[in-house]
C-alpha positions as CSV (number, residue, x, y, z in Angstrom):
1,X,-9.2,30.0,-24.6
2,X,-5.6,28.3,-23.7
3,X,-2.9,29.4,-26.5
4,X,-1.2,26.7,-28.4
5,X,2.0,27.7,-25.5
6,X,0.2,27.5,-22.8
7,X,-1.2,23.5,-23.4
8,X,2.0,22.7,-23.8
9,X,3.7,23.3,-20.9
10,X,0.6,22.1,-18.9
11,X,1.3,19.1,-20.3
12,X,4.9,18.8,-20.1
13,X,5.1,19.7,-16.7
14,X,2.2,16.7,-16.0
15,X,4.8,14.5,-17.4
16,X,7.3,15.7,-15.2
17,X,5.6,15.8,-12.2
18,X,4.0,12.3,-12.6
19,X,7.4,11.0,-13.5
20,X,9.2,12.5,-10.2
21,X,6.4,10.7,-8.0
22,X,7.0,7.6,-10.3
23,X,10.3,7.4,-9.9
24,X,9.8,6.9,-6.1
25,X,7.2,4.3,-6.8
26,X,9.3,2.3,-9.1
27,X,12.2,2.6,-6.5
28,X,10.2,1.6,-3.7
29,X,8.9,-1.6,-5.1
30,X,12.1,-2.9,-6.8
31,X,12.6,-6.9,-5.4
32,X,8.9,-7.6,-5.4
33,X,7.5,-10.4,-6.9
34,X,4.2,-8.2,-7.7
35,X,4.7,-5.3,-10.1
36,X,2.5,-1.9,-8.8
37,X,1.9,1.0,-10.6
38,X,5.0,3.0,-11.1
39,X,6.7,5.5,-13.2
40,X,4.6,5.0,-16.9
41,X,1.2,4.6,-14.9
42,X,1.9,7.9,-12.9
43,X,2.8,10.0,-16.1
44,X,-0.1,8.5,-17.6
45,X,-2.5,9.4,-14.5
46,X,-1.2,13.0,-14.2
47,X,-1.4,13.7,-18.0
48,X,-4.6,12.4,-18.3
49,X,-5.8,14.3,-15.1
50,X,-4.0,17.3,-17.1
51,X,-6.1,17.1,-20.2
52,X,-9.6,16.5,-18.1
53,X,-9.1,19.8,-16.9
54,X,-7.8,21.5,-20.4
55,X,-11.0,20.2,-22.2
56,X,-12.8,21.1,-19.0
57,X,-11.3,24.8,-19.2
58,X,-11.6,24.7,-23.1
59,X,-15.6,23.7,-23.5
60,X,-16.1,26.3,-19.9
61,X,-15.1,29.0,-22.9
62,X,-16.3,28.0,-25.8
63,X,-20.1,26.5,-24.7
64,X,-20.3,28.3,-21.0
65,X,-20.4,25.0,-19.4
66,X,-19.1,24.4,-15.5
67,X,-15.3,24.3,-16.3
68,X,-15.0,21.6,-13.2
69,X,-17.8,19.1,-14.7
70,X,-15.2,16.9,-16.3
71,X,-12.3,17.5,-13.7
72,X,-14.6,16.5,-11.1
73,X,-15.3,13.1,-12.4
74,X,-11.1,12.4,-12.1
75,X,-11.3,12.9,-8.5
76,X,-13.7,9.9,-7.9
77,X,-13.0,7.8,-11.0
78,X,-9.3,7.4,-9.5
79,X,-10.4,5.3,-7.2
80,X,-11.2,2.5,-9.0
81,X,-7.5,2.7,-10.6
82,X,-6.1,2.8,-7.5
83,X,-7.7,-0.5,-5.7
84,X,-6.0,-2.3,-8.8
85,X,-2.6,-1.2,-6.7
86,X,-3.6,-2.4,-3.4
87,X,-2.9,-6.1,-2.8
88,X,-3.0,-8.8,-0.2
89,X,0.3,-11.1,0.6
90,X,-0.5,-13.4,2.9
91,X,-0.9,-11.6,6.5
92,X,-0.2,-8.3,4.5
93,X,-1.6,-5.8,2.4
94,X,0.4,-4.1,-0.2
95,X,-0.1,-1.2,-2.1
96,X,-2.1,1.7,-0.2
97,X,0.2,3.8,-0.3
98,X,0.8,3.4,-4.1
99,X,-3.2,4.0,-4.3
100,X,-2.6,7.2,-2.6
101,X,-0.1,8.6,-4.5
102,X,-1.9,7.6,-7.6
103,X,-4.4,10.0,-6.4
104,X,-2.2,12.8,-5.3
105,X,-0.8,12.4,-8.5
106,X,-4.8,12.2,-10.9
107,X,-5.1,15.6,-7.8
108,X,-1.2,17.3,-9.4
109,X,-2.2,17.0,-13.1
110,X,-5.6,19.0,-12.5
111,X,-3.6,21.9,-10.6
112,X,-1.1,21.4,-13.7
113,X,-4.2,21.5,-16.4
114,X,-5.3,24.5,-14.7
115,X,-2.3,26.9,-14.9
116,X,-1.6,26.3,-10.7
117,X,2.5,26.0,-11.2
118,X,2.8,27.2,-7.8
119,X,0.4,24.5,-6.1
120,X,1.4,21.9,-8.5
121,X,5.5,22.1,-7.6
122,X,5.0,22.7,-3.9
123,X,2.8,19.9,-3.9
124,X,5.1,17.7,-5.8
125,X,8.1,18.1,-2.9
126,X,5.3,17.5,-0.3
127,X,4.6,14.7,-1.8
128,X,8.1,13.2,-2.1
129,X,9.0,14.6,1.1
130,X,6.5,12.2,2.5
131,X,7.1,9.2,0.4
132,X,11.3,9.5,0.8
133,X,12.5,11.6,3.5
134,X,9.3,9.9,6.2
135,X,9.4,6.8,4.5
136,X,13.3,6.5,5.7
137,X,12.0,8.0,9.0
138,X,9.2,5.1,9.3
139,X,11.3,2.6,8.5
140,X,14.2,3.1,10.8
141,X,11.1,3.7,13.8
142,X,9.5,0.4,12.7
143,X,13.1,-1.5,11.6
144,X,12.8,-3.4,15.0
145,X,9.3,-5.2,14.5
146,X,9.9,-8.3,12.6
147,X,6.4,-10.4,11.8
148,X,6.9,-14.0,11.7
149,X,4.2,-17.1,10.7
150,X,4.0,-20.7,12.7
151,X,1.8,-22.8,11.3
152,X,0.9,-25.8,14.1
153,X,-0.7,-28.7,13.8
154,X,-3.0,-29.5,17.5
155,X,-5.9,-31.5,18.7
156,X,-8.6,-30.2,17.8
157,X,-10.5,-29.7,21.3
158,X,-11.9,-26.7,23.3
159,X,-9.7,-24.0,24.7
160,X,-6.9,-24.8,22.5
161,X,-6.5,-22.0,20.4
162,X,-7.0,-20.2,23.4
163,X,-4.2,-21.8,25.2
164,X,-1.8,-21.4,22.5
165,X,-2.6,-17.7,22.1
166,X,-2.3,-16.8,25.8
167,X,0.8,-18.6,26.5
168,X,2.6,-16.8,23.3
169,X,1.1,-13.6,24.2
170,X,3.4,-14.5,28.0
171,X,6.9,-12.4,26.4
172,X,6.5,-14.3,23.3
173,X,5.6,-11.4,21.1
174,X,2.2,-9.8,20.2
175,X,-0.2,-12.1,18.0
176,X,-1.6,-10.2,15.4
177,X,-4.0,-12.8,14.0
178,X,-4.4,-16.9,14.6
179,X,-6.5,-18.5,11.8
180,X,-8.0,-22.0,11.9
181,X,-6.8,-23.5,8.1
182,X,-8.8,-26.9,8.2
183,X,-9.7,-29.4,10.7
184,X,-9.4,-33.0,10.1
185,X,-11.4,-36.1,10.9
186,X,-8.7,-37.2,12.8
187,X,-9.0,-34.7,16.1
188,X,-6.4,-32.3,14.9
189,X,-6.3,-28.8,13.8
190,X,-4.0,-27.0,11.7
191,X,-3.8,-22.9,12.7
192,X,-1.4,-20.3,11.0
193,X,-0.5,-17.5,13.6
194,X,1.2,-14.3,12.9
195,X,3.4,-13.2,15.7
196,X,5.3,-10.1,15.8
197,X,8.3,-10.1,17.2
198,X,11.4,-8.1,18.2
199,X,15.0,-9.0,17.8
200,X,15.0,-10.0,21.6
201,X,12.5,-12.9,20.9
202,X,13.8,-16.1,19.4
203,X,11.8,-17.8,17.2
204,X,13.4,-21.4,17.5
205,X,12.6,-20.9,21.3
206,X,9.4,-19.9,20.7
207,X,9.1,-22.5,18.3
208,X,10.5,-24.9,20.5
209,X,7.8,-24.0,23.7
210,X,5.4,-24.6,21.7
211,X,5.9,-28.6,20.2
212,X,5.9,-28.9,23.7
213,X,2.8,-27.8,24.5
214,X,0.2,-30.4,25.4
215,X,-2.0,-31.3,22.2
216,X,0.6,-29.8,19.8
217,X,2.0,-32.6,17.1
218,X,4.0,-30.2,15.1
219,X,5.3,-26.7,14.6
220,X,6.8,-24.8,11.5
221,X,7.9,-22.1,11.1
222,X,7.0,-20.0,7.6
223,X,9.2,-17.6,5.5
């Protein structure tokens, strides 16, 4: 059986090591309008994650029972905590990598219930050395793609979404995804295409190409 001692510092060190990874979270998502998991549901996680395998470890002694039967049900029940994290915005989706480290973080507090120190700190700086040092590296290799949304109004006839997509895919940027919002009784069409785009491409020329594009009644441009 675990001495008094030893739960403890099991448990502190959860806290600790869920509240580093935290941290980062918390950082990372300051400015956004949604709130994701950050430092309290990360200390929560890893303690809990901590105690599944104490109890596991605990009833292993005292009633010879698999000591992973309880740890292993952490590994898959994390999953449904971490698709609450993951989000769609618009042509984005937010949050996998919060999802991820919620589970690195459920995978910390078992090495932490189970007396691995060793695993449990080296994989705590492996884990912020890929969510700080590679996220800085990722951002400054992706800074120059910039992903912009034109919604258009067109006749609604055949080829036309074609047309439009093949004359911005000419050096106006890469289209990532044209949607058709609603068609009107009228004859017209109103589509929402995102466009990436580099610092090179203006987007009031672009913008500009298109009104006068044959079918097109109106272009805007969304934030």
């Amino acid at each position: 059986m675990l001495s008094e001692g030893e739960i403890i510092v099991r448990l502190v060190m959860s806290v600790i090591i869920g509240g580093f990874i935290g941290l980062e979270r918390e950082r990372h998502h300051v400015g956004y309008k949604t709130h994701s998991a950050g430092f309290r549901t990360h200390i929560l996680v890893c303690i809990g994650s901590a105690l599944a395998m104490i109890v596991s470890i605990g009833m292993h002694y005292e009633f010879k029972g698999d000591a992973g039967r309880i740890a292993a049900q952490v590994v898959s029940g994390i999953g449904f905590l971490g698709a609450g994290a993951i989000m769609k915005e618009g042509q984005f989706v937010r949050g996998l990598t919060t999802a991820a480290s919620l589970w690195v973080v459920a995978s910390l507090g078992l090495a932490c219930g189970a007396g691995y120190y060793l695993a449990a700190t080296l994989g705590t700086f492996l884990v912020l050395f890929a969510l700080v040092l590679l996220g800085a590296f990722e951002y400054i290799w992706r800074r120059d793609e910039r992903y912009e949304t034109i919604s258009i109004v067109t006749s609604d006839r055949p080829q036309q979404v074609g047309m439009i997509g093949s004359f911005l895919e000419k050096g106006h940027g890469v289209v990532k995804r044209i949607e058709v919002c609603k068609t009107g009784e009228d004859g017209r069409m109103h589509l929402e295409i995102c466009l990436k785009t580099t610092p090179d491409d203006s987007i009031v020329d672009i913008m500009q190409s298109l009104a006068a594009m044959p079918g097109v009644y109106s272009v805007e441009h969304r934030a």
